[in-house]
Gaussian input, Z-matrix of N, CA and C with variables (Angstrom, degrees):
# hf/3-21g

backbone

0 1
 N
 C     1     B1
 C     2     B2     1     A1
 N     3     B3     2     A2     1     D1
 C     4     B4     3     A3     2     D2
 C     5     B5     4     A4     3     D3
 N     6     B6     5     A5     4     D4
 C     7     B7     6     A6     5     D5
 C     8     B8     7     A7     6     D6
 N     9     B9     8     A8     7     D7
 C    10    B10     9     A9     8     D8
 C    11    B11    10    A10     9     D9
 N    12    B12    11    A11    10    D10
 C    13    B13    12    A12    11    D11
 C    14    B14    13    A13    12    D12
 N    15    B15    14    A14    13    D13
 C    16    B16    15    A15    14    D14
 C    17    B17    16    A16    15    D15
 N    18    B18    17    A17    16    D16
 C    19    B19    18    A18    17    D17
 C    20    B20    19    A19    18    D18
 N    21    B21    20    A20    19    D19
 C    22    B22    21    A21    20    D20
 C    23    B23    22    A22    21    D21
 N    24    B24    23    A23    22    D22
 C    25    B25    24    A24    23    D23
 C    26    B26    25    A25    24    D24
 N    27    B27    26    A26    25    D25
 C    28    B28    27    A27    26    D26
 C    29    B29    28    A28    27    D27
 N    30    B30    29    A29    28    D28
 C    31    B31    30    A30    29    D29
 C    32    B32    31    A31    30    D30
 N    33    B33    32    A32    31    D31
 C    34    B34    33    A33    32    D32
 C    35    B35    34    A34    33    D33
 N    36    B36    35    A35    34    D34
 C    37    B37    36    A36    35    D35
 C    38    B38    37    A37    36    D36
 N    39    B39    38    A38    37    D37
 C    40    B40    39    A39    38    D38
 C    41    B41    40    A40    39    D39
 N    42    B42    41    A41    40    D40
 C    43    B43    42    A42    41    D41
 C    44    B44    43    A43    42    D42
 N    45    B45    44    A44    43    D43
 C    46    B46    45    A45    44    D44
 C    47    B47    46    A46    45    D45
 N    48    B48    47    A47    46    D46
 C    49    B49    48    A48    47    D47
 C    50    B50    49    A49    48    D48
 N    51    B51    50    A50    49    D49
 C    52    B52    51    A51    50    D50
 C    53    B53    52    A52    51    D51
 N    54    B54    53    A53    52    D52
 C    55    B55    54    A54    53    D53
 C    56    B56    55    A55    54    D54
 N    57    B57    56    A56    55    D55
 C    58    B58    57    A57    56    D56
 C    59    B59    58    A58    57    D57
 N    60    B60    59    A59    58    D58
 C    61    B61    60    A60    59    D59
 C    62    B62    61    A61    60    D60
 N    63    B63    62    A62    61    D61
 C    64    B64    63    A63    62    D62
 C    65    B65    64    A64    63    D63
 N    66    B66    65    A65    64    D64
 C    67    B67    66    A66    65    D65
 C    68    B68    67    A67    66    D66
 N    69    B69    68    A68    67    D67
 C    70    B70    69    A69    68    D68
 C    71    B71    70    A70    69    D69
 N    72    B72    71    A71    70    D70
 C    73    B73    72    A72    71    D71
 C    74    B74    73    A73    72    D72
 N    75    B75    74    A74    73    D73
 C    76    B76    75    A75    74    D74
 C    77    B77    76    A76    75    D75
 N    78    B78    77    A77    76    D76
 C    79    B79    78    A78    77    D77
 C    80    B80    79    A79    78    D78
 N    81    B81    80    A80    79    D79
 C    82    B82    81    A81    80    D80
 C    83    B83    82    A82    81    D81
 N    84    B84    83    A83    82    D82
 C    85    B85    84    A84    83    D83
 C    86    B86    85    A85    84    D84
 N    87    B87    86    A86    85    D85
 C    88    B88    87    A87    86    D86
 C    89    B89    88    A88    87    D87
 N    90    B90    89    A89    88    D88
 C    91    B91    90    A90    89    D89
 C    92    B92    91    A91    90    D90
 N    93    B93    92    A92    91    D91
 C    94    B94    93    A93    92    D92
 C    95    B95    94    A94    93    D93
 N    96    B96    95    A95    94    D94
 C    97    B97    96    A96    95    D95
 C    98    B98    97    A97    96    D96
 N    99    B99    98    A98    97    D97
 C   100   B100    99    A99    98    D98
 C   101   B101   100   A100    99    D99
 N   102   B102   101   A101   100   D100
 C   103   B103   102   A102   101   D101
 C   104   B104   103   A103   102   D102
 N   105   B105   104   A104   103   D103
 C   106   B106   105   A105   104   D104
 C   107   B107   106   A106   105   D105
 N   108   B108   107   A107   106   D106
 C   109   B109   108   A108   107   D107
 C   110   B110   109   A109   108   D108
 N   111   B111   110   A110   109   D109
 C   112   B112   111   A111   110   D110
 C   113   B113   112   A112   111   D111
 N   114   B114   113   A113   112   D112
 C   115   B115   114   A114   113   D113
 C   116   B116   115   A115   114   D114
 N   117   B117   116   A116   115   D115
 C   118   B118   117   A117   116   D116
 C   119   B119   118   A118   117   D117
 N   120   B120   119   A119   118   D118
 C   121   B121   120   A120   119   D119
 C   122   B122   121   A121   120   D120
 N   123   B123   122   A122   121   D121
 C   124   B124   123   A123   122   D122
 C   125   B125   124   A124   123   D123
 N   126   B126   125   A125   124   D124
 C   127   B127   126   A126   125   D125
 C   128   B128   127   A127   126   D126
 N   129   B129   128   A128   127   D127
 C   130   B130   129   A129   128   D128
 C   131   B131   130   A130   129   D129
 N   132   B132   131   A131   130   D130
 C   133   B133   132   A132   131   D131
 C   134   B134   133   A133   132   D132
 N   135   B135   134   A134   133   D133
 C   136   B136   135   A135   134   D134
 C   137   B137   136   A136   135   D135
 N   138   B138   137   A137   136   D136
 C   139   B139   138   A138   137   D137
 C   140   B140   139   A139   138   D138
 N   141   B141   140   A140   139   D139
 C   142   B142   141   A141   140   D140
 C   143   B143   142   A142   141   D141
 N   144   B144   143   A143   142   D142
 C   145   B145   144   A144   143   D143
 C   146   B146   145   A145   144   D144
 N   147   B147   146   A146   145   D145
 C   148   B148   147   A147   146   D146
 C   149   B149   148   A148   147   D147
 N   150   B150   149   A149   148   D148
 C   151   B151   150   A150   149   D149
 C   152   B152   151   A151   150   D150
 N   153   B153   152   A152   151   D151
 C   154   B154   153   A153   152   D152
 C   155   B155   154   A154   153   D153
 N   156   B156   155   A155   154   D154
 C   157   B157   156   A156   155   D155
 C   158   B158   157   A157   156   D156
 N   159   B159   158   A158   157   D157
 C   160   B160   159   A159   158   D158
 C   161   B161   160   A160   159   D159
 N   162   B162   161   A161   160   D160
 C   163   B163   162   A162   161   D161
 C   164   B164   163   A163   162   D162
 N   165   B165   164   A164   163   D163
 C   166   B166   165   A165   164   D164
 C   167   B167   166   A166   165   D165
 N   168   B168   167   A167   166   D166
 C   169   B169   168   A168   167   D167
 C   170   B170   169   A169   168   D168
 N   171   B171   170   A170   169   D169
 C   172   B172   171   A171   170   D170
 C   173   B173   172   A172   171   D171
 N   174   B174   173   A173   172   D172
 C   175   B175   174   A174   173   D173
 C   176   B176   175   A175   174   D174
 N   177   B177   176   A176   175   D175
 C   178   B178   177   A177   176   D176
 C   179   B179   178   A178   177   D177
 N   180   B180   179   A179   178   D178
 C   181   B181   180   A180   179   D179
 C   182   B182   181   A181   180   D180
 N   183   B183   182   A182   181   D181
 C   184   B184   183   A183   182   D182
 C   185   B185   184   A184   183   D183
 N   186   B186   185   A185   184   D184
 C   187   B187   186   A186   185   D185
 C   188   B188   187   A187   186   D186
 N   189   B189   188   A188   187   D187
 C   190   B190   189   A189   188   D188
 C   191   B191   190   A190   189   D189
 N   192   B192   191   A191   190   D190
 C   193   B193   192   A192   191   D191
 C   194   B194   193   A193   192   D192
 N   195   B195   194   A194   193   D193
 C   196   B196   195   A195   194   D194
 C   197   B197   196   A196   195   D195
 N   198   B198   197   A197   196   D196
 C   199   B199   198   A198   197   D197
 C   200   B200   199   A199   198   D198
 N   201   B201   200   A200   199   D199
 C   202   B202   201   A201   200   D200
 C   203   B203   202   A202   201   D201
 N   204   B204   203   A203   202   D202
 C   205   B205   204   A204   203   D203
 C   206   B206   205   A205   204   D204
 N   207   B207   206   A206   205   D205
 C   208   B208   207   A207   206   D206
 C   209   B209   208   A208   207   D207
 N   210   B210   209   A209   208   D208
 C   211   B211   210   A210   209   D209
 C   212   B212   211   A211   210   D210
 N   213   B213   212   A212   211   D211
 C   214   B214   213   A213   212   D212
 C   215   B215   214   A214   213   D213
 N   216   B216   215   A215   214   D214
 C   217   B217   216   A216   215   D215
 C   218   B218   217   A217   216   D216
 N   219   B219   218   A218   217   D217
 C   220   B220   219   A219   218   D218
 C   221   B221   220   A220   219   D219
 N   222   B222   221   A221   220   D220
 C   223   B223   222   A222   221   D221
 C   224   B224   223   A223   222   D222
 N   225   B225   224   A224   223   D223
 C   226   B226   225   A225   224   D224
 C   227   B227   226   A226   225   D225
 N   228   B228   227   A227   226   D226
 C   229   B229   228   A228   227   D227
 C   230   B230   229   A229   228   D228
 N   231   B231   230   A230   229   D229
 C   232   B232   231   A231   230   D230
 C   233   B233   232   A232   231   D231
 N   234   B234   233   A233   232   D232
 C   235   B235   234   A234   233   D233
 C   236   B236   235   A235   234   D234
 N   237   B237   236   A236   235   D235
 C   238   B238   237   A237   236   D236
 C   239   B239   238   A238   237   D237
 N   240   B240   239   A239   238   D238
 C   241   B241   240   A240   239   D239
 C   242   B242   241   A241   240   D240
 N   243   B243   242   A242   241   D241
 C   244   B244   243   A243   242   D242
 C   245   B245   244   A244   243   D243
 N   246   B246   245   A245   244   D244
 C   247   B247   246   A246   245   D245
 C   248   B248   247   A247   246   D246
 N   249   B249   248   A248   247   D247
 C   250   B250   249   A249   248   D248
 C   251   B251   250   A250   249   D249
 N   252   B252   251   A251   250   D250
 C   253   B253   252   A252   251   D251
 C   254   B254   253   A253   252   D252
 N   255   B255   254   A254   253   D253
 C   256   B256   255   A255   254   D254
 C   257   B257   256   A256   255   D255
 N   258   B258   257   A257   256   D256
 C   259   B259   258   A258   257   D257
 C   260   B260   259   A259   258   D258
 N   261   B261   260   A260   259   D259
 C   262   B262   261   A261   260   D260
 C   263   B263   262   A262   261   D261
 N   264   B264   263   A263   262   D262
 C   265   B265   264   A264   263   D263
 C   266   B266   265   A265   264   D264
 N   267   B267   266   A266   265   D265
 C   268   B268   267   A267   266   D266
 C   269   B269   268   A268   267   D267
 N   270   B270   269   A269   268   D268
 C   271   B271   270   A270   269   D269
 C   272   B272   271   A271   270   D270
 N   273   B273   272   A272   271   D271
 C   274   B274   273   A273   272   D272
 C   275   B275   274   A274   273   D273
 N   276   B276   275   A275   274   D274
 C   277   B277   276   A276   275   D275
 C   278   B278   277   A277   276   D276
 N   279   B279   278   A278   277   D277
 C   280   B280   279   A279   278   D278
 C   281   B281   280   A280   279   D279
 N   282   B282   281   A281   280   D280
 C   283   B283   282   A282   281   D281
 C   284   B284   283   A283   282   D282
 N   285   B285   284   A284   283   D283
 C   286   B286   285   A285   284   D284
 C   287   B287   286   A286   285   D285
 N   288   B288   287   A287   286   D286
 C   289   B289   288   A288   287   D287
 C   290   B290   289   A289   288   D288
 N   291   B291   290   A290   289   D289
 C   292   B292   291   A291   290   D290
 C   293   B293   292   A292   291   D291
 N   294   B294   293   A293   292   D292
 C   295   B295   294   A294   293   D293
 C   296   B296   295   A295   294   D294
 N   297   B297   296   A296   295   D295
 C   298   B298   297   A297   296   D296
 C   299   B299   298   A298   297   D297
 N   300   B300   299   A299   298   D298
 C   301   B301   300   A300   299   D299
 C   302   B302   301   A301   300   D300
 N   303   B303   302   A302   301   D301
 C   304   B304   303   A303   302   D302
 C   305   B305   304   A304   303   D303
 N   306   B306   305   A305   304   D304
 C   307   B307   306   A306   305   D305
 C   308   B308   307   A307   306   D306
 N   309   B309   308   A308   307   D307
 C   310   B310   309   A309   308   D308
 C   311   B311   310   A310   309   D309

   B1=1.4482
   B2=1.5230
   B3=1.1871
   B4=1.3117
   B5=1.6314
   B6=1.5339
   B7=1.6231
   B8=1.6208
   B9=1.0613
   B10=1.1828
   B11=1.7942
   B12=1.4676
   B13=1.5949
   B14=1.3209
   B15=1.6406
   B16=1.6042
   B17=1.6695
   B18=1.5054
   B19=1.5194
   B20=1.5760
   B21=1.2459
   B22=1.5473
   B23=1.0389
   B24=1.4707
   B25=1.5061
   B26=1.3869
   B27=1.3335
   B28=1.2485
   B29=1.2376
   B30=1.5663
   B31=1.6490
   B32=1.5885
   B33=1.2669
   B34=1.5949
   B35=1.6994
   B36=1.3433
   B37=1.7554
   B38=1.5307
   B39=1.3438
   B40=1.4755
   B41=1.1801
   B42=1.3984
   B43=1.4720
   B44=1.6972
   B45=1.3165
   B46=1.1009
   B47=2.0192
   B48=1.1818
   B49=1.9353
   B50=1.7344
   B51=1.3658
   B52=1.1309
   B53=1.7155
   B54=1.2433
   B55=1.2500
   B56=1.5259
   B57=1.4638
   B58=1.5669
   B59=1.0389
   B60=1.7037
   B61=1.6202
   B62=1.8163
   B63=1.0432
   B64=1.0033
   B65=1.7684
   B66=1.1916
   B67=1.9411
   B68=1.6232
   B69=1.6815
   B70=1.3695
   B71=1.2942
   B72=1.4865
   B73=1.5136
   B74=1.7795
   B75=1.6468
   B76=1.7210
   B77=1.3768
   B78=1.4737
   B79=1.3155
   B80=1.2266
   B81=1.2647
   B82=1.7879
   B83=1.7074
   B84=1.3307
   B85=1.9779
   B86=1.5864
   B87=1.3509
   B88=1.4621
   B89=2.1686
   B90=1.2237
   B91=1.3037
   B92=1.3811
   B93=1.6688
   B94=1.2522
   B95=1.8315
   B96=1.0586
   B97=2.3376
   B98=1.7694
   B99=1.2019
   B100=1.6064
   B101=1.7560
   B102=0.8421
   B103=1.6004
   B104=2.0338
   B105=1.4980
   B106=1.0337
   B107=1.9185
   B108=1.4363
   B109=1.9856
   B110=1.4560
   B111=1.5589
   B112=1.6106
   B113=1.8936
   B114=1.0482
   B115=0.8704
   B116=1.5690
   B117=1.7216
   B118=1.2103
   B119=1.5368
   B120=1.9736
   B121=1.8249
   B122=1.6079
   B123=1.3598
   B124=1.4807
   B125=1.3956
   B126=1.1433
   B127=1.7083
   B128=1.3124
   B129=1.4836
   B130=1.5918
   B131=1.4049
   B132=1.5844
   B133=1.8055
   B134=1.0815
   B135=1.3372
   B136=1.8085
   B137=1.6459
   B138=1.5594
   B139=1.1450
   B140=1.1762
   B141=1.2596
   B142=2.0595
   B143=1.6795
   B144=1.5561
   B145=1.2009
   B146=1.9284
   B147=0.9337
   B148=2.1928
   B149=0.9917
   B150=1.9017
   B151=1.6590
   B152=1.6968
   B153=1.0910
   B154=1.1612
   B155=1.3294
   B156=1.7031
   B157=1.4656
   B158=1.5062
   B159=1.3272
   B160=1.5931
   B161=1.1297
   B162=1.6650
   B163=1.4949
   B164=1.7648
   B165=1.2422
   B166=1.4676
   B167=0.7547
   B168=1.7573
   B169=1.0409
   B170=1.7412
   B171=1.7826
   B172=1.6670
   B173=1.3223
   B174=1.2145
   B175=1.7256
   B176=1.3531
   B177=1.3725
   B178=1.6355
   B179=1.8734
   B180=1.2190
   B181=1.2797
   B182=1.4599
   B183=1.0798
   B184=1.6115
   B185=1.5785
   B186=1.7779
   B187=1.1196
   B188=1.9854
   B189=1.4856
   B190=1.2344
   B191=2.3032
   B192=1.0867
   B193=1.5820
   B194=1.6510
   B195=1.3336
   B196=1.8882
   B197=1.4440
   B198=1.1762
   B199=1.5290
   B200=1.2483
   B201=1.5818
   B202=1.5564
   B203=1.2169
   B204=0.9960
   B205=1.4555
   B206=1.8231
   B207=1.4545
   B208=1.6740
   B209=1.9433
   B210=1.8663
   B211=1.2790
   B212=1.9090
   B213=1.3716
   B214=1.7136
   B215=1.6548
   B216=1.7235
   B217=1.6396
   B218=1.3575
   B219=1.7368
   B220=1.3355
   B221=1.6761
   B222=1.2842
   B223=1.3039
   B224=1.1919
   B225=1.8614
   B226=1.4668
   B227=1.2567
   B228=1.4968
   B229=1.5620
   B230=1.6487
   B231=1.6244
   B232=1.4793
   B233=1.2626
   B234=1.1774
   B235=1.5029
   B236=1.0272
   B237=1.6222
   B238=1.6316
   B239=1.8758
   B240=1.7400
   B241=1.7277
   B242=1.7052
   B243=1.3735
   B244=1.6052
   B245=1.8551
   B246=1.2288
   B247=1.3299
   B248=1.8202
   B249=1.1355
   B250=2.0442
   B251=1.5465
   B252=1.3578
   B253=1.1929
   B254=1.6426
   B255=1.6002
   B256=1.3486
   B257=1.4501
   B258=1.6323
   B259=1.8664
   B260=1.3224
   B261=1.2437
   B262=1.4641
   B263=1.5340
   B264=1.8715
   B265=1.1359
   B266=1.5740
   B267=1.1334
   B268=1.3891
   B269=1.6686
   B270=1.6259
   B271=1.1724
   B272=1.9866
   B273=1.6262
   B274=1.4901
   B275=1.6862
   B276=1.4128
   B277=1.7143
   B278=1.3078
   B279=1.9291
   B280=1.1187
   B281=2.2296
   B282=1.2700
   B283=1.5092
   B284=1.7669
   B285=1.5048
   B286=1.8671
   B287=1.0218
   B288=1.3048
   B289=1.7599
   B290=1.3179
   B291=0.6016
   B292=1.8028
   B293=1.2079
   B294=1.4041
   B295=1.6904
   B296=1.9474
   B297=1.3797
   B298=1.2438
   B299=1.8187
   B300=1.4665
   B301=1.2661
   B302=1.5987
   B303=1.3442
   B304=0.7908
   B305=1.3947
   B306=1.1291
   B307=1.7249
   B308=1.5560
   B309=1.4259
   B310=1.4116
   B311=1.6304
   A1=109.63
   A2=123.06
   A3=132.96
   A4=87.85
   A5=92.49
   A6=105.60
   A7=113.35
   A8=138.35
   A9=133.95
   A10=91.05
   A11=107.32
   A12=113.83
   A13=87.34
   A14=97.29
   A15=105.74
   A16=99.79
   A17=116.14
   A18=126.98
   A19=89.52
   A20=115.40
   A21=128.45
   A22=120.23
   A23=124.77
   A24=124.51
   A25=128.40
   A26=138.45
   A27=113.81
   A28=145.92
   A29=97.52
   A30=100.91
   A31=126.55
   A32=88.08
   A33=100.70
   A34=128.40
   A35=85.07
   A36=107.01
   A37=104.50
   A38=111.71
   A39=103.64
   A40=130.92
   A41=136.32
   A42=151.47
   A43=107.74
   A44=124.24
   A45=135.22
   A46=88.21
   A47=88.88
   A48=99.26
   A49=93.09
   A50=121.55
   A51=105.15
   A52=109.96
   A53=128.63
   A54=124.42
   A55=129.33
   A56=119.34
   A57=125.23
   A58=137.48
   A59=94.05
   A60=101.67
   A61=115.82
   A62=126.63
   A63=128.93
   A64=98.96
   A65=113.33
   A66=111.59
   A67=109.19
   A68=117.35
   A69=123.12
   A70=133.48
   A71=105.04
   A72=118.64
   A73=121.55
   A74=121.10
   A75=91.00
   A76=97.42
   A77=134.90
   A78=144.72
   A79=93.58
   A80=109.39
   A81=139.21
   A82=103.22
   A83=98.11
   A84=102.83
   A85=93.90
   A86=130.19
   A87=103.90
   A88=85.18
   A89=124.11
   A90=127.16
   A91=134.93
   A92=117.43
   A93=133.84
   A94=89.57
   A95=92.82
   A96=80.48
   A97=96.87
   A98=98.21
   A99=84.17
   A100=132.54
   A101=126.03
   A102=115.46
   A103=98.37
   A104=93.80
   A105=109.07
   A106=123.49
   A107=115.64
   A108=106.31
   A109=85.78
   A110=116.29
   A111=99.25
   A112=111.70
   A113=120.86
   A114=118.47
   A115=111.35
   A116=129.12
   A117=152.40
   A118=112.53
   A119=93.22
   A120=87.03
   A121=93.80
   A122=127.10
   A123=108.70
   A124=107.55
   A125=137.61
   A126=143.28
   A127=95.71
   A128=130.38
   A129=135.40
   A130=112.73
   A131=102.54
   A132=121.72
   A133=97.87
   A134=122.03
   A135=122.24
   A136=106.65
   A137=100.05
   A138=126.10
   A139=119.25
   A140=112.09
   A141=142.07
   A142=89.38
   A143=120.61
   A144=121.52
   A145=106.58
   A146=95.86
   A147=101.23
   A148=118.03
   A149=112.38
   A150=121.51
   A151=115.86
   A152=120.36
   A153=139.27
   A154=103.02
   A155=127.04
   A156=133.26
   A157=116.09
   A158=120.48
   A159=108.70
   A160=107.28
   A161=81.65
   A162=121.63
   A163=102.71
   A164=128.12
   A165=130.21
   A166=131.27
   A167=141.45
   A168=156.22
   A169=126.12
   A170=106.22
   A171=99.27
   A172=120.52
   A173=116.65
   A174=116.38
   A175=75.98
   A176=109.54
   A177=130.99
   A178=98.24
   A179=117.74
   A180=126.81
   A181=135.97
   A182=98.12
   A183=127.24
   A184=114.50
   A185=116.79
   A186=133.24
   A187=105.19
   A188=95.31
   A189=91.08
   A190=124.08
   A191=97.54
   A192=114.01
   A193=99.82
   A194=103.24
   A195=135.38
   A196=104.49
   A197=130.83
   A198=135.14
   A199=96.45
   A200=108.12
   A201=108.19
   A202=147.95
   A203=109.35
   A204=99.09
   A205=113.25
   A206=91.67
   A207=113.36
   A208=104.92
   A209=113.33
   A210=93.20
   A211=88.68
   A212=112.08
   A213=106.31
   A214=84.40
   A215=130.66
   A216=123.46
   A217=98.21
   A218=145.03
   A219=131.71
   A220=109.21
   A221=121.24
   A222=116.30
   A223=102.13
   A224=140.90
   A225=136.04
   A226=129.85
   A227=114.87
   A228=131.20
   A229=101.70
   A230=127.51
   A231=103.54
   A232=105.07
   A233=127.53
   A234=130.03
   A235=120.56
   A236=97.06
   A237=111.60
   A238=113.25
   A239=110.93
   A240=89.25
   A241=101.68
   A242=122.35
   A243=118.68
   A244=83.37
   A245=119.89
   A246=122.07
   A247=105.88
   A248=98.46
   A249=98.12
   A250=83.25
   A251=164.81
   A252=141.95
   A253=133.34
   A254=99.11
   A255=110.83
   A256=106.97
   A257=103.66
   A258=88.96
   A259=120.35
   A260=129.78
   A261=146.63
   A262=128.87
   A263=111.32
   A264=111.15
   A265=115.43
   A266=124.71
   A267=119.09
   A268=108.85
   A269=119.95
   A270=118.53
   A271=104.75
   A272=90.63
   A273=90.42
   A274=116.28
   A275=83.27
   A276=107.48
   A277=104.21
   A278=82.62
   A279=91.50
   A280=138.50
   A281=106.09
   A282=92.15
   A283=135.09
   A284=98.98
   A285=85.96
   A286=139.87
   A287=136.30
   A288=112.73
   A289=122.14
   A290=127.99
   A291=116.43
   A292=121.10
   A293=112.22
   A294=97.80
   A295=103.69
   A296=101.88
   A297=114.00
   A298=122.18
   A299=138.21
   A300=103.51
   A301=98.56
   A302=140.28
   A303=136.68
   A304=100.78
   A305=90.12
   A306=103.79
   A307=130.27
   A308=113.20
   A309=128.69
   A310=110.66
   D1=148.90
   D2=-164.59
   D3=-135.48
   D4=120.82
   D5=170.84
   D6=-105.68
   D7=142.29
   D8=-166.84
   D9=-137.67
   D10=150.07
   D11=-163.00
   D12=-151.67
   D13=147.84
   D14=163.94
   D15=-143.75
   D16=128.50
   D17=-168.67
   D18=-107.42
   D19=178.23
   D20=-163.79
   D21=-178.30
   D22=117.35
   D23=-144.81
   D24=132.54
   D25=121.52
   D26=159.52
   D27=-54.09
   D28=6.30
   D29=170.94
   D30=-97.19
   D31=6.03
   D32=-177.32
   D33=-91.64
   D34=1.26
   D35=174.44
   D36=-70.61
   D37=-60.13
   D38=-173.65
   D39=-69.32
   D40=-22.73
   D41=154.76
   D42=-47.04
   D43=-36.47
   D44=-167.51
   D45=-81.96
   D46=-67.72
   D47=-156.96
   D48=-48.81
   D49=-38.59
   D50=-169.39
   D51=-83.23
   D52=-43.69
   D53=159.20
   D54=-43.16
   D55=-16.32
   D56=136.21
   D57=-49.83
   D58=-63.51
   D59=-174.22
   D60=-79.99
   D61=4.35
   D62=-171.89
   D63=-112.28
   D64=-34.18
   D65=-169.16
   D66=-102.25
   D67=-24.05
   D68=-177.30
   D69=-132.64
   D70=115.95
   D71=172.87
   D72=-15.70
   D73=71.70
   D74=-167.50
   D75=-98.92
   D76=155.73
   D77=-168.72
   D78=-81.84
   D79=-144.89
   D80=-175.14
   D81=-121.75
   D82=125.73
   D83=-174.97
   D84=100.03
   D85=-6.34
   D86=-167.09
   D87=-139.63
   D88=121.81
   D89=140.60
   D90=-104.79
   D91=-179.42
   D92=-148.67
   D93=-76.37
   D94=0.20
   D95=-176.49
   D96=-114.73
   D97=5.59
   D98=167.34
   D99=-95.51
   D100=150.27
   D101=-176.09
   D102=-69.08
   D103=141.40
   D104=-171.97
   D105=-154.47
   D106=165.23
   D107=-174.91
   D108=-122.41
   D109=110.31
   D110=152.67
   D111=-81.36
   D112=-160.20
   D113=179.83
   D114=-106.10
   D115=36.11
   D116=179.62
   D117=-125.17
   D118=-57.07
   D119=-173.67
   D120=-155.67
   D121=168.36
   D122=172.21
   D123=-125.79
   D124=175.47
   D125=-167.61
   D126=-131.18
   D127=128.50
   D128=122.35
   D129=-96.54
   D130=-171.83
   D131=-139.82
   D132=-157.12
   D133=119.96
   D134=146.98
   D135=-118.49
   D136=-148.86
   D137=156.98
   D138=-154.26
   D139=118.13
   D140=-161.13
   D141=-103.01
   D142=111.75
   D143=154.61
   D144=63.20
   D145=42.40
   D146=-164.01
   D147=23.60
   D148=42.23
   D149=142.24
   D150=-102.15
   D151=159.54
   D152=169.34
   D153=-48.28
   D154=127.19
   D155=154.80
   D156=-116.21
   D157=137.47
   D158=152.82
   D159=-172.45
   D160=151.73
   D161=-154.24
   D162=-86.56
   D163=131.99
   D164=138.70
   D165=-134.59
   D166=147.77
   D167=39.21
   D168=63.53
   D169=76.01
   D170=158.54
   D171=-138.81
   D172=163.62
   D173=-167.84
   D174=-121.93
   D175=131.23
   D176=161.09
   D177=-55.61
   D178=169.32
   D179=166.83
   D180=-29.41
   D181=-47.06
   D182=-173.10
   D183=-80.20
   D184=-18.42
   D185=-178.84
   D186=-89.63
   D187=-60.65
   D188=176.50
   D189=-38.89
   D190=-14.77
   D191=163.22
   D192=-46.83
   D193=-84.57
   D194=-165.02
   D195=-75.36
   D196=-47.53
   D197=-175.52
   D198=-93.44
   D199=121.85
   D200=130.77
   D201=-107.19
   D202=-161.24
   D203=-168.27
   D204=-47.64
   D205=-62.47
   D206=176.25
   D207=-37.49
   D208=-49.36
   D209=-149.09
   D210=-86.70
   D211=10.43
   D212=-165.91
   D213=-94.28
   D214=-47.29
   D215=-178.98
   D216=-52.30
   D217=-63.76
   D218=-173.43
   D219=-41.44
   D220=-51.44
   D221=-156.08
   D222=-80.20
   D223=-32.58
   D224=154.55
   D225=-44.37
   D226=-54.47
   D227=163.47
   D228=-41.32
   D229=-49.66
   D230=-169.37
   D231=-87.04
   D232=-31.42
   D233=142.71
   D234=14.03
   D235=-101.37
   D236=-174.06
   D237=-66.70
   D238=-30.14
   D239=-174.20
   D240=-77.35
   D241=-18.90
   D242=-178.52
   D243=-58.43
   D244=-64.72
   D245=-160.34
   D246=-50.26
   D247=-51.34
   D248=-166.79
   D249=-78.12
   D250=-23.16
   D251=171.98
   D252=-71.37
   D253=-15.58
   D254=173.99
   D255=-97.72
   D256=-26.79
   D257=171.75
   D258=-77.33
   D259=-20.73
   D260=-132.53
   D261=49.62
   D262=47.77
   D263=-167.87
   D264=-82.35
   D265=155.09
   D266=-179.08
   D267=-121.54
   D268=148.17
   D269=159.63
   D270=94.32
   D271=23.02
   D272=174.41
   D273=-80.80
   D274=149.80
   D275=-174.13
   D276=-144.45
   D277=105.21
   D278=159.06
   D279=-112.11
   D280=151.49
   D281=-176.83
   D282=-38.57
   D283=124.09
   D284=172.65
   D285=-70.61
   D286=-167.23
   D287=156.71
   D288=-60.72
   D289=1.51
   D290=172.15
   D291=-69.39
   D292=111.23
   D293=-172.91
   D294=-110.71
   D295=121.43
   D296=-176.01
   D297=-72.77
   D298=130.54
   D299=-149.31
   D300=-105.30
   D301=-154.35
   D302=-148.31
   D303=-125.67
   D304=150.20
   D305=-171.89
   D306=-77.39
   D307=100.65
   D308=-148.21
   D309=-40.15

């Protein structure tokens, strides 16, 4: 099962940044506030009403089997723009292919 979530708020930045920076490998050019696919769950970003939104994306254990990375970014990406189109969010970002891996 693939759960997909959308939080709302400016408090929802930091729960996110730290659940990055703590579970996924990010290089140089890329940080914990950017939308991103680890190879667990992926994060997008708008702005809902000029608060902070974001969207994730995780497959419990048993998913990571059937989902990958690739088919869990398609199913977040429609996710979040179904989601920022019914709120009227602007300035969504969502993750590319790059899937970042997880932090040993």
């Amino acid at each position: 099962m693939l759960d997909p979530t959308g939080w709302y708020g400016g408090w929802t930045d930091t729960p996110f940044e730290t659940l990055l920076g703590a579970n996924v490998v990010i290089p140089k050019g890329h940080d914990s506030r950017d939308a991103l696919m680890s190879e667990d769950f992926g994060r997008a970003k708008a702005r809902c009403g000029g608060e902070s939104a974001n969207f994730l994306a995780y497959g419990d254990g048993t998913d990571r089997k059937t989902l990958s990375a690739t088919q869990m970014r398609t199913l977040l990406n429609a996710f979040a723009t179904d989601q920022a189109r019914q709120r009227g969010c602007t300035g969504l970002d969502l993750p590319d292919s790059t899937v970042h891996p997880r932090r040993g």
